[in-house]
C-alpha positions in Angstrom: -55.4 36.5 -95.3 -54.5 38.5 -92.7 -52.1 38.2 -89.6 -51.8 40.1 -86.4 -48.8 39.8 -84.3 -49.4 40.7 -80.5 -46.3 41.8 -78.2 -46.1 41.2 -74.6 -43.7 43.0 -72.9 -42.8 45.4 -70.1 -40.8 47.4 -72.9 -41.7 49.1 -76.1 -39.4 47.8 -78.5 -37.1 44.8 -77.2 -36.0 41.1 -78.5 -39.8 40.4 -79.1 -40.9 43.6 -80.5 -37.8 43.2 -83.5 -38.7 39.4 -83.5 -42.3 39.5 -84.6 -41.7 42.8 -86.5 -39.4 40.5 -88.8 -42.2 37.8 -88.6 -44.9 40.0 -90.3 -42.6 41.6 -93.0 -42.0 38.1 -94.0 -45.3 37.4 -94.3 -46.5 40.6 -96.0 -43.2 39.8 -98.6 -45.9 36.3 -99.2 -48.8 38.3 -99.3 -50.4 38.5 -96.2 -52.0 41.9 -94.7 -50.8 42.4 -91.2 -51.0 44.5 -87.5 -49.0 44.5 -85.3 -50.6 45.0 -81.9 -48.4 46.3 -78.9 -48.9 45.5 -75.5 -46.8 48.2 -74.2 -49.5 50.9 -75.5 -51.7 50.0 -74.1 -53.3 49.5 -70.9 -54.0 46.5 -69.9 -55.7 45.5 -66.1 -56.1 41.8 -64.9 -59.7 41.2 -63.3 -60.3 42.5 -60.1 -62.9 44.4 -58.1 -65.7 43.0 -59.6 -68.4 40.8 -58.7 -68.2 38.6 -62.0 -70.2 41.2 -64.0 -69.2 38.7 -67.0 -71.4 36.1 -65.8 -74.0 38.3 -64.4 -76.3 36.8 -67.3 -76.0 32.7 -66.3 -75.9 34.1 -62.3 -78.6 37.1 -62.2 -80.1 37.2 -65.2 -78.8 40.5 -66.4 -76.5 41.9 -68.2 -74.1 44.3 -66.8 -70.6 46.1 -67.3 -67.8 45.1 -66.6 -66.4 47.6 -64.1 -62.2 47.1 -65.3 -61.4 50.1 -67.5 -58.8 49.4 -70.2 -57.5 48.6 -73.6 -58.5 44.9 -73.8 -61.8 46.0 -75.9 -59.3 48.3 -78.0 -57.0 45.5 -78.3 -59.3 42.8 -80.0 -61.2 45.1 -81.9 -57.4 45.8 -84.3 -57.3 41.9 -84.4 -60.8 40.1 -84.6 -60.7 39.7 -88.8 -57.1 38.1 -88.7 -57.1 34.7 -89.9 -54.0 33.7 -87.7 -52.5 35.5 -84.5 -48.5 35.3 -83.7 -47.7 36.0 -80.1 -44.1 37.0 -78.6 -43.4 36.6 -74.4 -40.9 37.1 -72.4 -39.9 34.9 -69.6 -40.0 36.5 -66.6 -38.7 34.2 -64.0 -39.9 31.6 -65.2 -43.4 32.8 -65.9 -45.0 35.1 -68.8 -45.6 38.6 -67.8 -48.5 40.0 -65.9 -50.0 41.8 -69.0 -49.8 38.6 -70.4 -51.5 37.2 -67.7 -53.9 39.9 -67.5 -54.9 39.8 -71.2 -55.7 36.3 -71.3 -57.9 36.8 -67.9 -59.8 39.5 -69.3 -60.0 38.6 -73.8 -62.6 35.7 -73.5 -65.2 37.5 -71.0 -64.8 41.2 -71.6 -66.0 41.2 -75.1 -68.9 38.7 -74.3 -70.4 41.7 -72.7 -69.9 43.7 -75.9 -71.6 40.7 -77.6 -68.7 39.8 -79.5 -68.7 36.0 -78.3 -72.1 34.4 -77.4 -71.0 31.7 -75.6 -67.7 29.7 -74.9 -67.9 27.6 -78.7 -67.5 31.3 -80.1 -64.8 32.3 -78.5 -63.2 29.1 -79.2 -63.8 29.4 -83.3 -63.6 33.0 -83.4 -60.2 33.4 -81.2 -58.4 29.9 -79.5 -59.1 27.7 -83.3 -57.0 30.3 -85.1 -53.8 29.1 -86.3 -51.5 30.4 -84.3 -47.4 31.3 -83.6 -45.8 31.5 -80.3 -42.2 32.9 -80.0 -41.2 32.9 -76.3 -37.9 34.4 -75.5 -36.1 33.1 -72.5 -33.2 31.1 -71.7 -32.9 27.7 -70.3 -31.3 28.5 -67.2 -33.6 31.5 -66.3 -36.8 28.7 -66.8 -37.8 29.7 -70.3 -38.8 26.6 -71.0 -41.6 26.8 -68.2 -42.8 29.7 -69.7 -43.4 28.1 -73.0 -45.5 25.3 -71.4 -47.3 28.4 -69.3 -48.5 30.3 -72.8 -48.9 26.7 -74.4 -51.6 25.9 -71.4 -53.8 28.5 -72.8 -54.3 27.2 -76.1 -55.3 23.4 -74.7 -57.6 20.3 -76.2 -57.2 22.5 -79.8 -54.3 22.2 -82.2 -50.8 22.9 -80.8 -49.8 26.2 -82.2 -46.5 26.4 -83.6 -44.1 27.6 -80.7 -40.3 28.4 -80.5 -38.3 29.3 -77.7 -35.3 31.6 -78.5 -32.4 31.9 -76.1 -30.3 34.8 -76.5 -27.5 32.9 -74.7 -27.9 30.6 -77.2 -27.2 33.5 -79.9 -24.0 35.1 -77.9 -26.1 37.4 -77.1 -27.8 39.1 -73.5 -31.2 39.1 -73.4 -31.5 42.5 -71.5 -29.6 44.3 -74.8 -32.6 43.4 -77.3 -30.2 43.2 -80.7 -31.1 38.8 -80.8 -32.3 40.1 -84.4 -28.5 41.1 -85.3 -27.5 37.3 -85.3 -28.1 35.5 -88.5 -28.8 32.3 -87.2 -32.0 33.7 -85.6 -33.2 35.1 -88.8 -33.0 31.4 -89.8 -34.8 30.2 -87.4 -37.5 32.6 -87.9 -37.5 32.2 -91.5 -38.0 28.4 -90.8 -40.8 29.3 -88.2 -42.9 31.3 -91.0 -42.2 29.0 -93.2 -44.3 26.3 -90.7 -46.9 29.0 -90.5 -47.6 29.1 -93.9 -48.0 25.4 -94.4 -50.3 25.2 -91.6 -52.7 28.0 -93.5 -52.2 25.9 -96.9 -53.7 22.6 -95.4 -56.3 25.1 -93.6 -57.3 26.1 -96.8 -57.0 22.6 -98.4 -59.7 21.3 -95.6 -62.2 24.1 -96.2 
């Protein structure tokens, strides 16, 4: 099986980068194949100037492009065979980040013009069903918590994913320094968190 871990941040290699980077070798250590897909590499623009292009087909008839030039395409195309997806966000404030924001605006229409999802049911099996990690690194006091719930909104009426939120406070450590990996205790809890994963893809495989 194979999992892709997706990193949302404004920089390249932070808390959430080393986070799911310790995620996947765990996994590959059980056999899993893995990718690791950065956000910081690519470019990523939320919808605008358009005149829904996406559902030119259900308002016009036609089929047409959509006119936001990016990576999103790029993006899904290095993830669209993995059998689960693991996500890592920042709080910002309270909220996820805007190429967080702007990914999940764009992922479920932009590659329904490049016919990868028919319909909405499609996208739903072939993206949302997917068992799924989230790791969201904030602390209480700067709202983490209600950035959680934010990325947990995006995956509603379907299975809950399996979600942790890490505090670096928590750890002793500054969120701004990105070294939460240095502290044991997170390993742990990251250990324990794969661990989860795992059993979820068992009684997957059980039901099929």
């Amino acid at each position: 099986m194979k999992v892709a871990g997706l990193v949302f941040s404004a920089r390249k290699s932070g808390n959430g980068f080393n986070c799911i980077k310790y995620c996947l070798d765990r996994l590959e250590e059980k056999g899993f194949r893995t990718v690791l897909v950065n956000a910081f590499d690519n470019e990523i623009k939320p919808c605008s100037h358009c005149n829904c292009e996406c559902y030119a087909e259900e308002i016009r008839g036609s089929r047409e492009a959509c006119p936001v030039k990016d990576d999103v395409l790029k993006m899904y195309e290095l993830i669209k065979d993995a059998d689960m997806f693991l996500f890592v966000v920042p709080c910002y404030g309270g909220h996820t980040p805007g190429i967080y924001r702007a990914w999940t605006e764009r992922l479920p229409h932009l590659p329904k013009l490049n016919q990868q999802f028919k319909n909405f049911e499609e996208f739903q099996r072939l993206f949302l069903n997917k068992i799924k990690g989230i790791i969201v690194i904030g602390n209480l006091t700067a709202w983490g918590d209600m950035t959680l719930h934010e990325v947990l909104a995006d995956f509603y009426n379907i299975e809950a994913p399996e979600a942790i939120l890490l505090q670096s406070r928590e750890y002793g450590h500054s969120s701004l320094e990105g070294n939460l990996m240095e502290s044991p205790a997170v390993k742990e809890r990251l250990d324990r968190f794969v661990e989860l994963l795992i059993k979820r893809i068992n009684r997957k495989q059980v039901r099929e």
